[in-house]
C-alpha positions in Angstrom: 13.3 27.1 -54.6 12.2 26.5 -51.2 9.2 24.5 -50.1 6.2 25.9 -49.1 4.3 25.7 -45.9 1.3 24.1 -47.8 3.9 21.4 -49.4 5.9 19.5 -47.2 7.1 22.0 -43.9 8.7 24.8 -43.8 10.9 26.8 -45.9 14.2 24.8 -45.8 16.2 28.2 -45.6 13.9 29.3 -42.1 14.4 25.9 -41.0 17.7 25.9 -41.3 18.4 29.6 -39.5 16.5 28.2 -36.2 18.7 25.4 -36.2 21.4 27.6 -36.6 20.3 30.1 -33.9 19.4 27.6 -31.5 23.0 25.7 -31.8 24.7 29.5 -31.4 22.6 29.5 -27.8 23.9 26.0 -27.1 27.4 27.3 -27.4 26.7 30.4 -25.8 25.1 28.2 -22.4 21.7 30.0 -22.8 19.3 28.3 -20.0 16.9 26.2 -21.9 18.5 26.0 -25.1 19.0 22.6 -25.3 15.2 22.4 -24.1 14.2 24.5 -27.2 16.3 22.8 -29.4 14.9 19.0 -28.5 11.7 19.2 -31.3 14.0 19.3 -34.2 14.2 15.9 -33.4 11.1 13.7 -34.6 9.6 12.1 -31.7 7.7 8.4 -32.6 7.2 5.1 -30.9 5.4 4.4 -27.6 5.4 6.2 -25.3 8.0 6.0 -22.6 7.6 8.0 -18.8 9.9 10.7 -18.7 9.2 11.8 -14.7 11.4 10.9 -11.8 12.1 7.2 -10.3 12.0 5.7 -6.8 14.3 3.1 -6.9 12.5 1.0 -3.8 15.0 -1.9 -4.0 18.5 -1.2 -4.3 21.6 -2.6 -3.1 25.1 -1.1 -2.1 26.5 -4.8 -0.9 30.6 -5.4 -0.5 31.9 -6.1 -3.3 29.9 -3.7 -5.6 31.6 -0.6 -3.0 35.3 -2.3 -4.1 34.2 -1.9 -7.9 32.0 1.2 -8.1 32.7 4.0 -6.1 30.1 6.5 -4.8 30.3 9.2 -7.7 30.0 6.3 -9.9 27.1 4.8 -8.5 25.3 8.4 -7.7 26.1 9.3 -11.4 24.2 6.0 -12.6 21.1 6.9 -10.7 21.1 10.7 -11.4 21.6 9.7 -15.2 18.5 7.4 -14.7 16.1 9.9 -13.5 16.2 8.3 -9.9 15.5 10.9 -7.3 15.6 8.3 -4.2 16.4 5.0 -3.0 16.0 2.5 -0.7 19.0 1.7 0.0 19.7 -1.9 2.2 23.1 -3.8 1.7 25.1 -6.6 2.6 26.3 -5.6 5.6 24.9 -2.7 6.4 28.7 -0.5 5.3 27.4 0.0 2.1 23.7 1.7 3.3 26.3 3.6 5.9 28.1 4.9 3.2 25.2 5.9 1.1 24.1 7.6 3.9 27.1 9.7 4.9 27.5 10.8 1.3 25.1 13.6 2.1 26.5 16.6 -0.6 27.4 14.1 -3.1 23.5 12.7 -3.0 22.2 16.4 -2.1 24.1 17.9 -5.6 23.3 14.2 -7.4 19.4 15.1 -6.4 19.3 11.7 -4.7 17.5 10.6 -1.1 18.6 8.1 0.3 16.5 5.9 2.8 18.2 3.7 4.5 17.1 0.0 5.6 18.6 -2.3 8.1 19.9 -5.5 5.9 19.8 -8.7 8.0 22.5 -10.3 6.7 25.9 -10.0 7.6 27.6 -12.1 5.6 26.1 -15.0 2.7 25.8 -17.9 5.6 22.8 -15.4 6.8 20.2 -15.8 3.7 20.1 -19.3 4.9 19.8 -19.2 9.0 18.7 -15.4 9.9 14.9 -16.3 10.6 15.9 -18.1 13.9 19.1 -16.7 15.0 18.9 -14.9 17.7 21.7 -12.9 17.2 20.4 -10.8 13.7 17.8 -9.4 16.4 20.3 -8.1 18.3 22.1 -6.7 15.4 19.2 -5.2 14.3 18.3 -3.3 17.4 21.9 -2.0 17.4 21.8 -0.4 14.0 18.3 1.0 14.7 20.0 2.5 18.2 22.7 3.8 15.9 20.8 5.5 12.9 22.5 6.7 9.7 24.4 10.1 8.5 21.2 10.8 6.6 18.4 10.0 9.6 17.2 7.2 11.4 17.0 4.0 9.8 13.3 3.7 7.8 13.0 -0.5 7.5 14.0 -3.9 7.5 15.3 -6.1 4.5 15.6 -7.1 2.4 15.2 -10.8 3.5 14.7 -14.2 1.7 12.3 -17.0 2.8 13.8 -20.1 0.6 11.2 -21.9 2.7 7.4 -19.9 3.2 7.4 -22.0 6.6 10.4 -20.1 8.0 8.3 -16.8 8.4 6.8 -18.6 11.8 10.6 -18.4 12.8 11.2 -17.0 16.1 13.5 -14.2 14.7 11.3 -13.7 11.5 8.1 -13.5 13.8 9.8 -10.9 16.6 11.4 -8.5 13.7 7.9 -8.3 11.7 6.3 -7.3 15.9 9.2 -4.7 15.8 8.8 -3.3 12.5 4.9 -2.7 13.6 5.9 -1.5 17.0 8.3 1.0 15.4 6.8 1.9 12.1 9.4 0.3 10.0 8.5 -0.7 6.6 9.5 -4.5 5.5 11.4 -5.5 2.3 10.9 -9.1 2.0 12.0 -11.6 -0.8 9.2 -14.3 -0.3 6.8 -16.7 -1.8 2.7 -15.4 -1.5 2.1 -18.1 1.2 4.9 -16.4 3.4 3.1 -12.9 2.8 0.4 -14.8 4.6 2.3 -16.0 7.7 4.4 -12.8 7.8 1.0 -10.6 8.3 0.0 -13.1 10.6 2.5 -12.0 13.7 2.1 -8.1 12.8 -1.2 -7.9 10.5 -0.5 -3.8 10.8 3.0 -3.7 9.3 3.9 -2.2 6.0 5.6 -4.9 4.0 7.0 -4.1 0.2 6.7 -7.8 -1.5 9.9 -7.7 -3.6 9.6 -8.9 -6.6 5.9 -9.4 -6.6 5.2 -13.2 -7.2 8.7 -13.8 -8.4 8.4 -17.6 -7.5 5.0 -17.8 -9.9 2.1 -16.3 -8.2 -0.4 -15.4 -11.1 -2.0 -12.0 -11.1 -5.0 -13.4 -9.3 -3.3 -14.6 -6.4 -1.5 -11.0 -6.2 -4.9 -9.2 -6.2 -6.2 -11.1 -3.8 -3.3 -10.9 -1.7 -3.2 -7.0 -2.1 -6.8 -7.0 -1.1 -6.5 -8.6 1.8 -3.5 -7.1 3.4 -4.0 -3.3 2.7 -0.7 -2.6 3.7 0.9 -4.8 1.5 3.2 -3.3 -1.5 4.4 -5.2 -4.7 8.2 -4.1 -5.9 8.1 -5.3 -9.6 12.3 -5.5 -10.4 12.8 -9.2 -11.9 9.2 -9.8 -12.5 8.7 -12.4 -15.2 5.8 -12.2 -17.0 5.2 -8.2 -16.0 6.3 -7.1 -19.6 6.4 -8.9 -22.9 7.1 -8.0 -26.6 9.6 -5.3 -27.1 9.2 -4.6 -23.0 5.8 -3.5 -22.7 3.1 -3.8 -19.9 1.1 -7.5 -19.9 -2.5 -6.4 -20.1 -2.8 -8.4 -17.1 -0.5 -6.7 -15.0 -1.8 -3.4 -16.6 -5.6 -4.1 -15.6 -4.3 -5.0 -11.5 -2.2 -1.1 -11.8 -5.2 0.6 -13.1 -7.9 -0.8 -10.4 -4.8 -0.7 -7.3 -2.2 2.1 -8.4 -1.6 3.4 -5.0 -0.2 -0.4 -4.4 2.9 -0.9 -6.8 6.6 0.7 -6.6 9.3 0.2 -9.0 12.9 -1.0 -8.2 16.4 -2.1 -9.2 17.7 -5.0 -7.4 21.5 -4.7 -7.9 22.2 -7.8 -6.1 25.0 -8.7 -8.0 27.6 -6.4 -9.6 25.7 -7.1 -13.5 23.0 -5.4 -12.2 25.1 -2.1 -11.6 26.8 -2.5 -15.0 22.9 -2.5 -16.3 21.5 0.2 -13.6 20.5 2.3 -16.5 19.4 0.0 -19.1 17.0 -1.7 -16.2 15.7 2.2 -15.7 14.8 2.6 -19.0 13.0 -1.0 -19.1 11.0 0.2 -16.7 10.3 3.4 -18.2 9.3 1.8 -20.9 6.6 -0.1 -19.5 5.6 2.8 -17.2 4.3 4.3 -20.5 2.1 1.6 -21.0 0.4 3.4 -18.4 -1.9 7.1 -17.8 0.7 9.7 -17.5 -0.8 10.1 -13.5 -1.0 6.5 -12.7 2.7 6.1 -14.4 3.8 8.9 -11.9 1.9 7.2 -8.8 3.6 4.0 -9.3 7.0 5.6 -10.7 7.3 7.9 -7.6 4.3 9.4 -5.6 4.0 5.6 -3.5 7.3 5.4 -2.6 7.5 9.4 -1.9 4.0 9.1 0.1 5.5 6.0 1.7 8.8 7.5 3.4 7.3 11.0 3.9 9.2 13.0 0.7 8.5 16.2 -0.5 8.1 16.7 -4.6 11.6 16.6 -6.5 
């Protein structure tokens, strides 16, 4: 005898003719049938954001093109939910390529927006804040463009030492990001944000990682405060998430009073990260549901989208 709707659900024998219906519309390739058959499947645990992803910190670099090609990669991030990316790479081939890519990224619903990478090679990371020759490098990219438009930024760069932001090349490239309305990616301490706003105090500058070398929360608000165009990327953050991945109270207070200020990001720096791409998605979903659905969204994709000029995906 069937259950009743006052017992425990539904008639078992109703419940299962939907399920049958809906799976004949599956096979049939009905529009929205897999959408109507999703509730069938209970839905519990905490809530995880479900929108779409800008990937604000992503690289292409050498030897990740020899190991993942292009429909590999674009398949990782349109599996991930990730409807643009800053793209900068080691050398720049890998943005390049990214770029010219434009009806594999057009049908994986990808934009990409390409950065000029400062390094060449790995001897760079060490010397590029006084070598004169990354400026000139620089300017000839810019002068080039991409397949996909002109280049939007600079970086990412590191600063192993905060006092090589006052280097000559590392003063001159923040001047020309603020001269040409580039946007900064830069993989610093917070006394380098300091210096670094100090020779262009107008520039847009995305702080990767956020206090990756141990800035506490306070020092980031303050930081944000005081340089309003300042961004914090928040890939390889420890301390932004703790048990079972979910949002610190303290870095869920700062992104409820300065939402507008945060992006997320990937940092495939090394080919484990692309083997990972979308696990780290997910972790960050995860703790983007910590959040208000809107605020979630700001910090998930309306920054980076406001940020670079992008229409709604």
């Amino acid at each position: 005898m069937a259950l009743s709707d006052a017992g425990r659900g539904p008639p078992i024998r109703a419940t299962r003719r939907v399920f049958v219906a809906r799976i004949a519309l599956l096979a049939a390739g009905l529009p929205g049938a897999f959408a109507q058959a999703q509730p069938l499947v209970p839905r519990t645990g905490p809530a995880v954001y479900a929108g779409p992803l800008f990937d604000s910190h992503l690289h292409y670099n050498d030897e990740a093109a020899e190991r993942y090609p292009l429909a590999d990669v674009l398949g990782r991030m349109q599996r991930s939910g990730v409807r643009a990316i800053v793209a900068n790479s080691r050398p720049n081939d890998g943005t390049k390529a990214l770029a010219a890519a434009r009806e594999a990224t057009r049908r994986a619903g990808v934009t990409v927006v390409p950065f000029v990478r400062l390094y060449r090679n790995r001897a760079d990371y060490s010397g590029w804040h006084a070598d004169p020759s990354i400026v000139e490098m620089v300017l000839r990219e810019l002068a080039a463009g991409t397949e996909a438009g002109p280049y939007r930024g600079l970086g990412e760069f590191h600063l192993y030492d905060s006092a090589n932001a006052d280097g000559p090349t590392a003063r001159r490239l923040m001047q020309l990001a603020e001269e040409r309305g580039l946007v900064v990616l830069a993989h610093v301490d917070d006394a380098a944000i300091d210096r670094l706003f100090a020779h262009a105090p107008k520039a847009r500058l995305i702080w990767a990682h956020t206090g990756i070398g141990g800035a506490a929360v306070e020092r980031v608000r303050s930081l944000l405060t005081r340089h309003p165009t300042l961004l914090g990327e928040l890939s390889y953050r420890p301390g932004l998430t703790e048990g079972e991945g979910r949002l610190s109270p303290a870095w869920r207070a700062l992104m409820l009073e300065m939402p507008e200020r945060f992006l997320v990001g990937s940092d495939t720096w090394v080919n484990s990260r692309w083997d990972d791409y979308e696990a780290l998605m997910q972790q960050a979903r995860r703790w983007l549901g910590d959040l208000p659905p809107p605020i979630a969204r700001r910090i998930a994709w309306d920054n980076g989208a406001a940020l670079f000029g992008l229409p709604p995906p």
